[in-house]
PyMOL Python script that loads the backbone (N, CA, C, O; Angstrom):
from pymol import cmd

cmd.read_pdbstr("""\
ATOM      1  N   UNK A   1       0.827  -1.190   0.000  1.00  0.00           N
ATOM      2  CA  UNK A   1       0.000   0.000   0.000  1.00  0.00           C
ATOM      3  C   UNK A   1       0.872   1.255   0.000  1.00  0.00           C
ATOM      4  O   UNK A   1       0.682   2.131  -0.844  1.00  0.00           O
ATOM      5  N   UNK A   2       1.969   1.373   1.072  1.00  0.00           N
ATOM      6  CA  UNK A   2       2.778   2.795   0.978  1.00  0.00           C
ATOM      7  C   UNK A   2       3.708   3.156  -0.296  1.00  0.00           C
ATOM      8  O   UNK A   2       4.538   4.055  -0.428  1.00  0.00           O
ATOM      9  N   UNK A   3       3.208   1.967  -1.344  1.00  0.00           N
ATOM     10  CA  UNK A   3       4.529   2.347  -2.685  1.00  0.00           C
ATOM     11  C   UNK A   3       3.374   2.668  -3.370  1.00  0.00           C
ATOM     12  O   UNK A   3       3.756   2.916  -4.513  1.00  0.00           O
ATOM     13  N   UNK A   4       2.099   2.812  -3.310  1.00  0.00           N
ATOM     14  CA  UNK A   4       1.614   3.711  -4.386  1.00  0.00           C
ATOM     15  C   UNK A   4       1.247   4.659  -4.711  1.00  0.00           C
ATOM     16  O   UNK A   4       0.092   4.933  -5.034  1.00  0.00           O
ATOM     17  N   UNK A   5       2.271   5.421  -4.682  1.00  0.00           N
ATOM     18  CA  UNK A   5       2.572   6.801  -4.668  1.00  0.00           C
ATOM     19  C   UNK A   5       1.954   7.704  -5.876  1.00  0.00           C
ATOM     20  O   UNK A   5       2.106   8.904  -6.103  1.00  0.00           O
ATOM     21  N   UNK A   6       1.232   6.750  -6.545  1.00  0.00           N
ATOM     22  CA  UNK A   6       0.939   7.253  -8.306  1.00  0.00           C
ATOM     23  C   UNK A   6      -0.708   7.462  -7.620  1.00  0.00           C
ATOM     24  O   UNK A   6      -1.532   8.164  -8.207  1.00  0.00           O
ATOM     25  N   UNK A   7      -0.991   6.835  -6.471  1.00  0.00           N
ATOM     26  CA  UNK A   7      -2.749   6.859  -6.293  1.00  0.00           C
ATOM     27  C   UNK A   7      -2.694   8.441  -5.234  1.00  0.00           C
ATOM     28  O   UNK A   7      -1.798   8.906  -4.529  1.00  0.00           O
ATOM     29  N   UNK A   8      -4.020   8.892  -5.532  1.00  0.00           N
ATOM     30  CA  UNK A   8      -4.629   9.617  -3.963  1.00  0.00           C
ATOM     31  C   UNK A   8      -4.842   8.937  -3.282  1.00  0.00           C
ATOM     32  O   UNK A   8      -5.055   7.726  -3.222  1.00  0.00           O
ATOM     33  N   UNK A   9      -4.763  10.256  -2.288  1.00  0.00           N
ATOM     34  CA  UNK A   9      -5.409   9.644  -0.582  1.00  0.00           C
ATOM     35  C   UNK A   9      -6.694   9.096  -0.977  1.00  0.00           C
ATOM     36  O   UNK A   9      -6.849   7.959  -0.530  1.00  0.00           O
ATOM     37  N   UNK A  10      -7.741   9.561  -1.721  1.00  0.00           N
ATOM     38  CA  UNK A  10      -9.196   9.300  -1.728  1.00  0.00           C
ATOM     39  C   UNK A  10      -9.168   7.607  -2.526  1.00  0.00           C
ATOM     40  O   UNK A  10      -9.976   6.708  -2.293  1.00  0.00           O
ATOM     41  N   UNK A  11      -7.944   7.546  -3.531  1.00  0.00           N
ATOM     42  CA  UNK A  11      -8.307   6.007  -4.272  1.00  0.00           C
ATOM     43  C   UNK A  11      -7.728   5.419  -3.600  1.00  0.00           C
ATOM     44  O   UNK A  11      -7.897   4.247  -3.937  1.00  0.00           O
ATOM     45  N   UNK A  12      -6.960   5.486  -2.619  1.00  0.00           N
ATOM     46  CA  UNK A  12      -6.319   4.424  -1.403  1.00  0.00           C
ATOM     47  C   UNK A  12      -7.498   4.086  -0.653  1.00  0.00           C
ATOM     48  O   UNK A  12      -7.854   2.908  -0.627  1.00  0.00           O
ATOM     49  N   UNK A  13      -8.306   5.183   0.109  1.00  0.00           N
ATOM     50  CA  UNK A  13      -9.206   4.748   0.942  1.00  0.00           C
ATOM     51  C   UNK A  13     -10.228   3.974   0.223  1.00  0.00           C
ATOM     52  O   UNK A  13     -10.747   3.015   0.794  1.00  0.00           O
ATOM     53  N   UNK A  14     -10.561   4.291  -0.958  1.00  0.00           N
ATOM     54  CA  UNK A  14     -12.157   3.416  -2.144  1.00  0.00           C
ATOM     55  C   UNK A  14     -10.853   1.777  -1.701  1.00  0.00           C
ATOM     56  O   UNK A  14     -11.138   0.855  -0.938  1.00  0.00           O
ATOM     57  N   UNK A  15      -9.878   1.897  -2.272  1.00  0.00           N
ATOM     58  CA  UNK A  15      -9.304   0.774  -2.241  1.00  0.00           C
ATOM     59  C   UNK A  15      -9.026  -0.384  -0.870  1.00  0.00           C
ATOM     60  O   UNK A  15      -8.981  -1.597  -1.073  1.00  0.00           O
ATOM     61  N   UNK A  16      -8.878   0.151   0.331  1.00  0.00           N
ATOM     62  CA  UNK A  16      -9.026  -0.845   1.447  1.00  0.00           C
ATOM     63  C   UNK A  16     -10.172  -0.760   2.180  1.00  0.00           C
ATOM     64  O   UNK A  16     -10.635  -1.669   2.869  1.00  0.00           O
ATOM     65  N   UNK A  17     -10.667   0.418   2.022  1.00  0.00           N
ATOM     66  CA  UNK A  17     -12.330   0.360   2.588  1.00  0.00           C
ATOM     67  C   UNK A  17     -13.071  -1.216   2.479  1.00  0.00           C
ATOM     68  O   UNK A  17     -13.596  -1.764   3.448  1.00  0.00           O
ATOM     69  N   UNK A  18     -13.007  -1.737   1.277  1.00  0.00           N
ATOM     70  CA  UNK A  18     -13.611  -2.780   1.240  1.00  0.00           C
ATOM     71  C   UNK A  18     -12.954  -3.737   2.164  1.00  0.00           C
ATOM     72  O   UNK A  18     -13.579  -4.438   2.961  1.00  0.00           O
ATOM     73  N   UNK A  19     -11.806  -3.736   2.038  1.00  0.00           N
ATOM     74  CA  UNK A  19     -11.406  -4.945   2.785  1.00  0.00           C
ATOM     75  C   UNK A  19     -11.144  -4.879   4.523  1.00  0.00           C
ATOM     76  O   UNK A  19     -11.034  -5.901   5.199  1.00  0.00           O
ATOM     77  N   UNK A  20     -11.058  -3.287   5.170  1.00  0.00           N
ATOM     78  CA  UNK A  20     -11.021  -2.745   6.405  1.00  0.00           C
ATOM     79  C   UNK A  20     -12.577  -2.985   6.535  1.00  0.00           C
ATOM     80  O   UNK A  20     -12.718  -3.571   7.608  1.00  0.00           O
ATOM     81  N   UNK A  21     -13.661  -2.826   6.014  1.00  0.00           N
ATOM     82  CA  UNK A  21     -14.936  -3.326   6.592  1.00  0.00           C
ATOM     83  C   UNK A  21     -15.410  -4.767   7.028  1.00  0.00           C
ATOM     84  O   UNK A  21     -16.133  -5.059   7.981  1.00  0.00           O
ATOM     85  N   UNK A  22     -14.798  -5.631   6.051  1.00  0.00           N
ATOM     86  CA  UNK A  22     -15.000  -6.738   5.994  1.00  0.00           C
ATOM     87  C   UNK A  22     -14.479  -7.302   7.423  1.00  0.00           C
ATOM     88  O   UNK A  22     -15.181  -7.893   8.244  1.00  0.00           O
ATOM     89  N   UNK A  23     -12.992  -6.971   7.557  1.00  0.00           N
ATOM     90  CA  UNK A  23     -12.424  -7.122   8.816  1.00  0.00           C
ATOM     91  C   UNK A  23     -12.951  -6.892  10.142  1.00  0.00           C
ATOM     92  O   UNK A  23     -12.652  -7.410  11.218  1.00  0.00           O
ATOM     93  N   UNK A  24     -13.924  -5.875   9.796  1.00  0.00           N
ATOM     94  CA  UNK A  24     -14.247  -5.151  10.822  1.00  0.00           C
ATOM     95  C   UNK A  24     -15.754  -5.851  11.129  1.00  0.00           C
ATOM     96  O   UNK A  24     -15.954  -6.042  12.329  1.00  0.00           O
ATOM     97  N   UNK A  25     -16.642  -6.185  10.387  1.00  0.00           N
ATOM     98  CA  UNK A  25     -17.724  -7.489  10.711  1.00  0.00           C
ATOM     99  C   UNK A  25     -17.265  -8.369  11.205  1.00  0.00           C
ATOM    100  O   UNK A  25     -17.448  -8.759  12.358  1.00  0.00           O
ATOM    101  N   UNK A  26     -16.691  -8.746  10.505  1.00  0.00           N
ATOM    102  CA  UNK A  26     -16.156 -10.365  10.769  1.00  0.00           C
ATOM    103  C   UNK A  26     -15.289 -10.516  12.539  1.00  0.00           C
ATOM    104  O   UNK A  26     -15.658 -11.021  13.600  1.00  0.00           O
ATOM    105  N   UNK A  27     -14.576 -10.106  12.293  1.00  0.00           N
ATOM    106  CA  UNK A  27     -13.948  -9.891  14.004  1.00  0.00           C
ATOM    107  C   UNK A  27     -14.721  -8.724  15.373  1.00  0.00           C
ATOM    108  O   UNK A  27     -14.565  -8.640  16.592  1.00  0.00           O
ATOM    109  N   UNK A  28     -15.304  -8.213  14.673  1.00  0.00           N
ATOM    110  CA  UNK A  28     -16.378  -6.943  15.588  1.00  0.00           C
ATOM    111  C   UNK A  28     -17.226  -7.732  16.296  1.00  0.00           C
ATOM    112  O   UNK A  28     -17.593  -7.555  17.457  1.00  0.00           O
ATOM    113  N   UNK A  29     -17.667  -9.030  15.199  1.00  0.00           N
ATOM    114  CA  UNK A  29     -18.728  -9.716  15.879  1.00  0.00           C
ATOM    115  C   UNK A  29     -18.368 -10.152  17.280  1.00  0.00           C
ATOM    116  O   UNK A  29     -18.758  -9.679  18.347  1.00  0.00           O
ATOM    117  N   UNK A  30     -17.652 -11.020  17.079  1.00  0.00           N
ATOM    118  CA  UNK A  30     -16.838 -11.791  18.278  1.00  0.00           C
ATOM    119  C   UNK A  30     -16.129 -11.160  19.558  1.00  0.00           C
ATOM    120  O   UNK A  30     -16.212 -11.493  20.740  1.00  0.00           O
ATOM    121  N   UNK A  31     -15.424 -10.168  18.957  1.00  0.00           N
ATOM    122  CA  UNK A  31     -14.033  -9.750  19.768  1.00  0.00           C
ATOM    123  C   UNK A  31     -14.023  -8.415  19.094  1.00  0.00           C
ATOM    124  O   UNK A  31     -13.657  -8.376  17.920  1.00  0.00           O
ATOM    125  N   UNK A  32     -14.419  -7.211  19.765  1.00  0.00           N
ATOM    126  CA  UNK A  32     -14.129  -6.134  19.205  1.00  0.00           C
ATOM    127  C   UNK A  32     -12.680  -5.229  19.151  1.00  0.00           C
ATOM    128  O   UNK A  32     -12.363  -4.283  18.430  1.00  0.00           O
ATOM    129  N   UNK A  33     -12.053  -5.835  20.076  1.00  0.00           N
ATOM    130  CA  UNK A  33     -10.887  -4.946  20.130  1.00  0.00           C
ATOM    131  C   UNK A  33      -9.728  -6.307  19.812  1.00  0.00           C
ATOM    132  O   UNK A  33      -8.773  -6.287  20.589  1.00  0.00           O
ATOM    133  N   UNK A  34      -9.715  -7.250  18.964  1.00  0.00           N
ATOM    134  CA  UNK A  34      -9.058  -7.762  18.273  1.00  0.00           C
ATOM    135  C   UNK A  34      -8.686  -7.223  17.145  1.00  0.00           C
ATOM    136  O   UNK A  34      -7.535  -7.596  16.919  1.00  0.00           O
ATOM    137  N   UNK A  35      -9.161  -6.378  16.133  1.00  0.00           N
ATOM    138  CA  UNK A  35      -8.249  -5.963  14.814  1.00  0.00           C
ATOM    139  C   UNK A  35      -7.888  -4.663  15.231  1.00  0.00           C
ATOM    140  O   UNK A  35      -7.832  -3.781  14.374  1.00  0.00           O
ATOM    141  N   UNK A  36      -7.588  -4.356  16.619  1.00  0.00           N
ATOM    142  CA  UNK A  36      -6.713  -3.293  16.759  1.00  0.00           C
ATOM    143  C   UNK A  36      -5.696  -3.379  16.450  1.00  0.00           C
ATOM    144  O   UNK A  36      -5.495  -2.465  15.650  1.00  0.00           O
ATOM    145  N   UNK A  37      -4.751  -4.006  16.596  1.00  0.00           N
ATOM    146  CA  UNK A  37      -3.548  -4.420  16.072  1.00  0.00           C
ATOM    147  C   UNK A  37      -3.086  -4.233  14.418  1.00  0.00           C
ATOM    148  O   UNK A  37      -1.944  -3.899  14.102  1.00  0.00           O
ATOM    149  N   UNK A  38      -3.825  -4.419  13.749  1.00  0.00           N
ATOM    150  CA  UNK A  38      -4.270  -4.337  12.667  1.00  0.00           C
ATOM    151  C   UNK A  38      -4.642  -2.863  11.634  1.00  0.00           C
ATOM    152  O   UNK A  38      -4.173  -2.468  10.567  1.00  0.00           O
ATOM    153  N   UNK A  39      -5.524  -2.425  12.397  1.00  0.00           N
ATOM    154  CA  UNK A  39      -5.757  -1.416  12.261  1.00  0.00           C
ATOM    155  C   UNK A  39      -4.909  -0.224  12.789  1.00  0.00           C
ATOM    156  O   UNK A  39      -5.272   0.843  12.295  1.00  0.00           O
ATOM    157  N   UNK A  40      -4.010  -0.141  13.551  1.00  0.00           N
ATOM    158  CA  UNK A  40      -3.138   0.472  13.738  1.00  0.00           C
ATOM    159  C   UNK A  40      -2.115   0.292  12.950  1.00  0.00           C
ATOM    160  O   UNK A  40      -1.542   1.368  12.779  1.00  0.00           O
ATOM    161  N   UNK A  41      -1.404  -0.941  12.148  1.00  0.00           N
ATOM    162  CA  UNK A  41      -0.663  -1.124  11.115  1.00  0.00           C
ATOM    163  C   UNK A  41      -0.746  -0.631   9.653  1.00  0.00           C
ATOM    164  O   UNK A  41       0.157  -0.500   8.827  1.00  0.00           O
ATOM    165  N   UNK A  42      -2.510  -0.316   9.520  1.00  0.00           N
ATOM    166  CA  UNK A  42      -2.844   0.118   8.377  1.00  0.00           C
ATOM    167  C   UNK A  42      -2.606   1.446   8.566  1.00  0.00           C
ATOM    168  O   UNK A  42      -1.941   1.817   7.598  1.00  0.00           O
ATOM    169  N   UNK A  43      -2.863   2.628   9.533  1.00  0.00           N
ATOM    170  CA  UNK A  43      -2.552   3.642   9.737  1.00  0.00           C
ATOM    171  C   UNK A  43      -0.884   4.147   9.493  1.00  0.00           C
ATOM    172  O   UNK A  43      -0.556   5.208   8.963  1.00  0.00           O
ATOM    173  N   UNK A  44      -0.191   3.369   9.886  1.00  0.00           N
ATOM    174  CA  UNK A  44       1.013   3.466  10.331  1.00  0.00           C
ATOM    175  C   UNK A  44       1.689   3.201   8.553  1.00  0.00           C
ATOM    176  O   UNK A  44       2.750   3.676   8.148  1.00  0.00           O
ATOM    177  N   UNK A  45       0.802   2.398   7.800  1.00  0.00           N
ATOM    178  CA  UNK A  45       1.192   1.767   6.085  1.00  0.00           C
ATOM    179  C   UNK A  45       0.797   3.456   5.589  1.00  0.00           C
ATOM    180  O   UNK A  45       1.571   3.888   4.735  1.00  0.00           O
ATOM    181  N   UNK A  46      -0.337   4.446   6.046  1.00  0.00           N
ATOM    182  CA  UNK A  46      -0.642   5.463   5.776  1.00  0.00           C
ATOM    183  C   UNK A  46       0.120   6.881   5.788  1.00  0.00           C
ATOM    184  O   UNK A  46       0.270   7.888   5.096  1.00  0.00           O
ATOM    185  N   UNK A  47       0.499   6.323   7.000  1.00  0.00           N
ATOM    186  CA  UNK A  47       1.917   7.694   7.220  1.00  0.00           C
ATOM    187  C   UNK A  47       2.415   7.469   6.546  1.00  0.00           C
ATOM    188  O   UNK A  47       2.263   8.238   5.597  1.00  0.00           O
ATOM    189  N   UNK A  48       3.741   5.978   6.227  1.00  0.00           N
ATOM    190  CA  UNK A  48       4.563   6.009   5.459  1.00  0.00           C
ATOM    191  C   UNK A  48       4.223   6.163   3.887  1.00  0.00           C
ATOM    192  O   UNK A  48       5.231   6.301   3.195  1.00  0.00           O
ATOM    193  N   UNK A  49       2.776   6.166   3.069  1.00  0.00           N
ATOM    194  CA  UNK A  49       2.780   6.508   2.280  1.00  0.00           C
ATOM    195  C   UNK A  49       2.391   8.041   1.991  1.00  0.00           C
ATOM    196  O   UNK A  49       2.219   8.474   0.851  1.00  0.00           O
ATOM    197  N   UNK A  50       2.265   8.851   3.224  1.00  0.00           N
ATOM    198  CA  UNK A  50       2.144  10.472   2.998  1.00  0.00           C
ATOM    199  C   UNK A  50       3.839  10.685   3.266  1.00  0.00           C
ATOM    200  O   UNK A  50       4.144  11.877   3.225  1.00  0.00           O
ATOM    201  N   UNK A  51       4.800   9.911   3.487  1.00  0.00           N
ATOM    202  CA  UNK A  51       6.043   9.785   3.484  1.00  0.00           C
ATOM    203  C   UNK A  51       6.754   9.937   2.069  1.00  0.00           C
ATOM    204  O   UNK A  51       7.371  10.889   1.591  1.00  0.00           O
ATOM    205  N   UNK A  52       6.476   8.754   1.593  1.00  0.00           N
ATOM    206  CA  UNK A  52       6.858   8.580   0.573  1.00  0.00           C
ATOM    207  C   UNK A  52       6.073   9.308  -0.943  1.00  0.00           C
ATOM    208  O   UNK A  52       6.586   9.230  -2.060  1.00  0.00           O
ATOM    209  N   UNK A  53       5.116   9.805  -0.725  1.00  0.00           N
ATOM    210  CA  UNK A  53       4.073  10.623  -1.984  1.00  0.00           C
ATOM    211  C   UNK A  53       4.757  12.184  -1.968  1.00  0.00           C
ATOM    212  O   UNK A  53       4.977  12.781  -3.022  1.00  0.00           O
ATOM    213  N   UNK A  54       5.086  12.804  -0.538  1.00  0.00           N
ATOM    214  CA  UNK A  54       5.117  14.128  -0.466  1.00  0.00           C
ATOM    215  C   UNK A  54       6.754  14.259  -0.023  1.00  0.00           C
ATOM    216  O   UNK A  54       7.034  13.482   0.889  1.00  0.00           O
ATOM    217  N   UNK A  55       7.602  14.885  -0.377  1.00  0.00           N
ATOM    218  CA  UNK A  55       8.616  14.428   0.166  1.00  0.00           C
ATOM    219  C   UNK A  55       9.221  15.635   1.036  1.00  0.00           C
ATOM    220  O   UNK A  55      10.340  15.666   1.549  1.00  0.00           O
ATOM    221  N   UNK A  56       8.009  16.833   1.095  1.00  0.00           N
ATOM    222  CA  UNK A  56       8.253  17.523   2.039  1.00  0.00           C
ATOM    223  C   UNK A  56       7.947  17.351   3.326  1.00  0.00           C
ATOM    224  O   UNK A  56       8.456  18.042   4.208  1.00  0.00           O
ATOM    225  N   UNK A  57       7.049  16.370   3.563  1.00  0.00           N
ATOM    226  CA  UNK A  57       6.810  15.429   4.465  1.00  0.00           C
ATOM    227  C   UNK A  57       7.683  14.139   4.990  1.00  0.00           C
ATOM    228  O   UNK A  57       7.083  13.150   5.411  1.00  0.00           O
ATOM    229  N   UNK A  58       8.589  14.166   4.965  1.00  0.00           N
ATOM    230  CA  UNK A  58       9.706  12.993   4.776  1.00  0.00           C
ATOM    231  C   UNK A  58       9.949  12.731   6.418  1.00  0.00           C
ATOM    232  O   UNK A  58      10.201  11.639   6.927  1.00  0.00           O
ATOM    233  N   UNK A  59       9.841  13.722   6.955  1.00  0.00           N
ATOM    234  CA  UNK A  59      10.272  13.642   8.708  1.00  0.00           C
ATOM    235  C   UNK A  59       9.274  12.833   9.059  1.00  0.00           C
ATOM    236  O   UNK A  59       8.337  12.762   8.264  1.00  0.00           O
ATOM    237  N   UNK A  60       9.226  12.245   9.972  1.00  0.00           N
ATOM    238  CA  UNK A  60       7.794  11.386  10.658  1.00  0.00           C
ATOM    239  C   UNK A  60       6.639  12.440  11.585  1.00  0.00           C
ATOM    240  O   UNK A  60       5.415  12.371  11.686  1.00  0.00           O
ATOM    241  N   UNK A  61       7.519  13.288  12.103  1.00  0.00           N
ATOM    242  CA  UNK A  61       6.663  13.832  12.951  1.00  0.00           C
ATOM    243  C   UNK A  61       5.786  14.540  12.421  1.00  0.00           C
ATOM    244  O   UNK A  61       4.582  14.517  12.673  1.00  0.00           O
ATOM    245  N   UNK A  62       6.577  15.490  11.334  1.00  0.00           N
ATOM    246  CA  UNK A  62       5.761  16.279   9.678  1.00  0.00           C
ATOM    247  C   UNK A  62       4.604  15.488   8.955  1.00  0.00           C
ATOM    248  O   UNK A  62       3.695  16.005   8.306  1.00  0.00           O
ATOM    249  N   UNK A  63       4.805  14.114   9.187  1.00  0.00           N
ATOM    250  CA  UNK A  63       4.298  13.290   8.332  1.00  0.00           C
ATOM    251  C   UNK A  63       2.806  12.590   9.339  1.00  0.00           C
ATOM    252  O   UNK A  63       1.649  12.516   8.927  1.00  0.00           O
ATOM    253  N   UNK A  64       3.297  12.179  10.636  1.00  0.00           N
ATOM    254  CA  UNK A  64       1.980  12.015  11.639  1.00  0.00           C
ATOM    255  C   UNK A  64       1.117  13.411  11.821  1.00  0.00           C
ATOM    256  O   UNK A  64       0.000  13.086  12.224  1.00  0.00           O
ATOM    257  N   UNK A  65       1.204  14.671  11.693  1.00  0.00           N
ATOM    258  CA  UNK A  65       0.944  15.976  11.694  1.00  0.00           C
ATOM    259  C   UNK A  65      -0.100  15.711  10.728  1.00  0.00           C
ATOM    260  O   UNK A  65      -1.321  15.864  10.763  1.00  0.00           O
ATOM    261  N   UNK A  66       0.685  15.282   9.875  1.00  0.00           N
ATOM    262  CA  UNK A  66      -0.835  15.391   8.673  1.00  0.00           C
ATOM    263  C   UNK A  66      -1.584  14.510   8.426  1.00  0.00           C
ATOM    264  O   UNK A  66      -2.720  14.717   8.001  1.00  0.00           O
ATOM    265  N   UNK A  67      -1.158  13.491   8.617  1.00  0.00           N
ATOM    266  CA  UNK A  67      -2.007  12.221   9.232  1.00  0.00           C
ATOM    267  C   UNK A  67      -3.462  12.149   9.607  1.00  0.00           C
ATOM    268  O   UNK A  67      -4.567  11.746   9.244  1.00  0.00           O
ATOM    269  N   UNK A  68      -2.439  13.125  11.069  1.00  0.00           N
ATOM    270  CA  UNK A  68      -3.666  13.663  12.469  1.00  0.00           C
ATOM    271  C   UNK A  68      -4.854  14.565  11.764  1.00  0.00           C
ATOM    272  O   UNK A  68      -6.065  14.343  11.761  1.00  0.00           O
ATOM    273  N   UNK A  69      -3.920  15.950  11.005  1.00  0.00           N
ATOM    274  CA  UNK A  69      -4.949  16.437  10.310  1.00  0.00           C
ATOM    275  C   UNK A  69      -6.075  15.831   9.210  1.00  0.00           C
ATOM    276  O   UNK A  69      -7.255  16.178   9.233  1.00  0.00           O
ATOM    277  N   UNK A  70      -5.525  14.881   8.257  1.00  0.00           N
ATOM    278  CA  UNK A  70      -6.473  14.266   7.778  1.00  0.00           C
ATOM    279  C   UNK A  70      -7.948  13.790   8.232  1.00  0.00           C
ATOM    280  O   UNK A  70      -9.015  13.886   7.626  1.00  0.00           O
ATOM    281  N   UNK A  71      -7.599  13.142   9.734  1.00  0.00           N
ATOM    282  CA  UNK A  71      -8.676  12.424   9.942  1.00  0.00           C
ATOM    283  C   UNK A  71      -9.206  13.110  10.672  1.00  0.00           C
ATOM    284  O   UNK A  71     -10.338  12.643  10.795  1.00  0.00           O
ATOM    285  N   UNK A  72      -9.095  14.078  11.345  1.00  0.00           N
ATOM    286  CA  UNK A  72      -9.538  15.130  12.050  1.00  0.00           C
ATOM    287  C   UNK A  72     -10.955  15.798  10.796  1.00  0.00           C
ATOM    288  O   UNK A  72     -12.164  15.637  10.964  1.00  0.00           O
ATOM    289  N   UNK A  73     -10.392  16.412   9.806  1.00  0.00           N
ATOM    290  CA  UNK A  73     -10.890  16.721   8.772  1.00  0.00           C
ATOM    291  C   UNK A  73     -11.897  15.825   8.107  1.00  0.00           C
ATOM    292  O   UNK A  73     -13.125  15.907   8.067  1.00  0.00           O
ATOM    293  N   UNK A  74     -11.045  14.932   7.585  1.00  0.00           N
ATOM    294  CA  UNK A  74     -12.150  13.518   7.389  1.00  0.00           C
ATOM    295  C   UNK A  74     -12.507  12.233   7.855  1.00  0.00           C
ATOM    296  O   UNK A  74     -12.110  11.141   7.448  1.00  0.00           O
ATOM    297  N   UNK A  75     -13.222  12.471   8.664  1.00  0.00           N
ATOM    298  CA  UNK A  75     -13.734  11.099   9.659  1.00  0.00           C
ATOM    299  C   UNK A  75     -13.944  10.132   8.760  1.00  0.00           C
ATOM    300  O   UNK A  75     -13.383   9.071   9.032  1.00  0.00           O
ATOM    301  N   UNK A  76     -14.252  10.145   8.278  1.00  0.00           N
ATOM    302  CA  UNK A  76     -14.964   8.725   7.290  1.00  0.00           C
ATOM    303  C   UNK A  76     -14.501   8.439   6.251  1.00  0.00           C
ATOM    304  O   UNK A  76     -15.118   7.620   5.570  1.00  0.00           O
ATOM    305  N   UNK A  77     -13.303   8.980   5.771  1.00  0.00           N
ATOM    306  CA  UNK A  77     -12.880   8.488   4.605  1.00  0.00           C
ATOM    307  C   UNK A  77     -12.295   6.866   4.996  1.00  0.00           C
ATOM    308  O   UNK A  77     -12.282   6.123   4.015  1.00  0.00           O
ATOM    309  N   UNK A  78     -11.893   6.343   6.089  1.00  0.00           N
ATOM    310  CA  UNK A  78     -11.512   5.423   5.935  1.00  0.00           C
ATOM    311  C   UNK A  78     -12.469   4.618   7.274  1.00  0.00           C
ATOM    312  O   UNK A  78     -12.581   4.944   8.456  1.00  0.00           O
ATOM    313  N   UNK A  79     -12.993   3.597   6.595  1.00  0.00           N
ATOM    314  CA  UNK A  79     -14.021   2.922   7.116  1.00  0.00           C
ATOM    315  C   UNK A  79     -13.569   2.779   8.909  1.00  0.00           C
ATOM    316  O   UNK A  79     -14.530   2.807   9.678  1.00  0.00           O
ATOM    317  N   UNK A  80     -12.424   2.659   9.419  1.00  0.00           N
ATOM    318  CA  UNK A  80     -12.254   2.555  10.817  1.00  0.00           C
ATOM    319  C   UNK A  80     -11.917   3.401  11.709  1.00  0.00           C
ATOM    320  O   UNK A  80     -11.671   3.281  12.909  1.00  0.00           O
ATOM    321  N   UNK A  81     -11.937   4.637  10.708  1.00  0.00           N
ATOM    322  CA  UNK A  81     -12.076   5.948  11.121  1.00  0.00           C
ATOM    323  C   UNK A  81     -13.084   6.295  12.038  1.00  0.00           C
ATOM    324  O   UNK A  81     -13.075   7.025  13.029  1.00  0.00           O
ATOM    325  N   UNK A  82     -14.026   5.561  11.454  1.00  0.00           N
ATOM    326  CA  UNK A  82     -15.150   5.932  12.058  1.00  0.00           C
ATOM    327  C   UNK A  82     -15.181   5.946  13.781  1.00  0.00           C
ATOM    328  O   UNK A  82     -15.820   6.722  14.494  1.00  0.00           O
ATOM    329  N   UNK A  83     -14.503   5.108  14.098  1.00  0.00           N
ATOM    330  CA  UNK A  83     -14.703   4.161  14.990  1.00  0.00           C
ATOM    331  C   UNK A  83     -13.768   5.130  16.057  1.00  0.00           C
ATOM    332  O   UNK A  83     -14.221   5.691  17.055  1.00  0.00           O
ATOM    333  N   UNK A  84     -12.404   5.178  15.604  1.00  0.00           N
ATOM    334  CA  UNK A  84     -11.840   5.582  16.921  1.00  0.00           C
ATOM    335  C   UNK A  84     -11.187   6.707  16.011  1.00  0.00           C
ATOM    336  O   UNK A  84     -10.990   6.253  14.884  1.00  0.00           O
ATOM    337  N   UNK A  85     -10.686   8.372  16.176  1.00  0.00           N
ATOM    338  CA  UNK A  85      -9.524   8.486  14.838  1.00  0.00           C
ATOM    339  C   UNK A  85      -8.509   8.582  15.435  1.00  0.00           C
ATOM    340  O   UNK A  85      -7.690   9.258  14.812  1.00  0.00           O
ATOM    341  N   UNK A  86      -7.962   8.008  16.912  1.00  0.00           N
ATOM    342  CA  UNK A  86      -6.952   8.665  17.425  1.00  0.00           C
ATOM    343  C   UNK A  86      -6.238   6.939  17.498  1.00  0.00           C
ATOM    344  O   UNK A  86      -5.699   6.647  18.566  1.00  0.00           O
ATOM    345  N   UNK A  87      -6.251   6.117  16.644  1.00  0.00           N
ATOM    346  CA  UNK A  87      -5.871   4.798  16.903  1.00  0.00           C
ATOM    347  C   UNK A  87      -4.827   5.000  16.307  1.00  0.00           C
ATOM    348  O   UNK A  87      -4.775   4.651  15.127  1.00  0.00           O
ATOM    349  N   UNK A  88      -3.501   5.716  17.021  1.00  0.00           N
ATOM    350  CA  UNK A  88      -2.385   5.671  16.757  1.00  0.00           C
ATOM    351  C   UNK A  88      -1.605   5.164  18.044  1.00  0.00           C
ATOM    352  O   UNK A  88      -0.382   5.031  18.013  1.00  0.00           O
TER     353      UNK A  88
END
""", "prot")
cmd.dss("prot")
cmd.show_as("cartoon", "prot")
cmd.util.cbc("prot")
cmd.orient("prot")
């Protein structure tokens, strides 16, 4: 996910949305705070691709900054957003 640097933020999120929901039934049912782990890895695949897309962003801390701002801004672009946005 963080090497595709040729996509937007918006066709990244159309793109794992499907599969971050699915995850999120399927284990929600049972055990809700099981794909935390998970879901914090996908975040973390997110920085490093506002890392690697922007390269004025290259520092980490520059790079969690906007992160933060993203989801602050847009709750819902990414389906587990919804849920918590501070799951860093």
């Amino acid at each position: 996910m963080h090497r595709r640097t040729g996509h937007t933020f918006a066709q990244l999120a159309r793109i794992i949305n499907q599969i971050v929901r699915g995850w999120l039934q399927y284990y929600g049912a049972f055990y809700r705070s099981a794909p935390k782990p998970l879901l914090r890895r996908i975040n973390a695949y997110l920085v490093r691709w506002i890392r690697r897309k922007y390269k004025r962003l290259a520092g980490f801390k520059k790079s969690k900054e906007c992160f933060l701002g993203i989801t602050k801004r847009y709750p819902g672009m990414i389906a587990h957003w919804r849920l918590c946005r501070n799951f860093w």
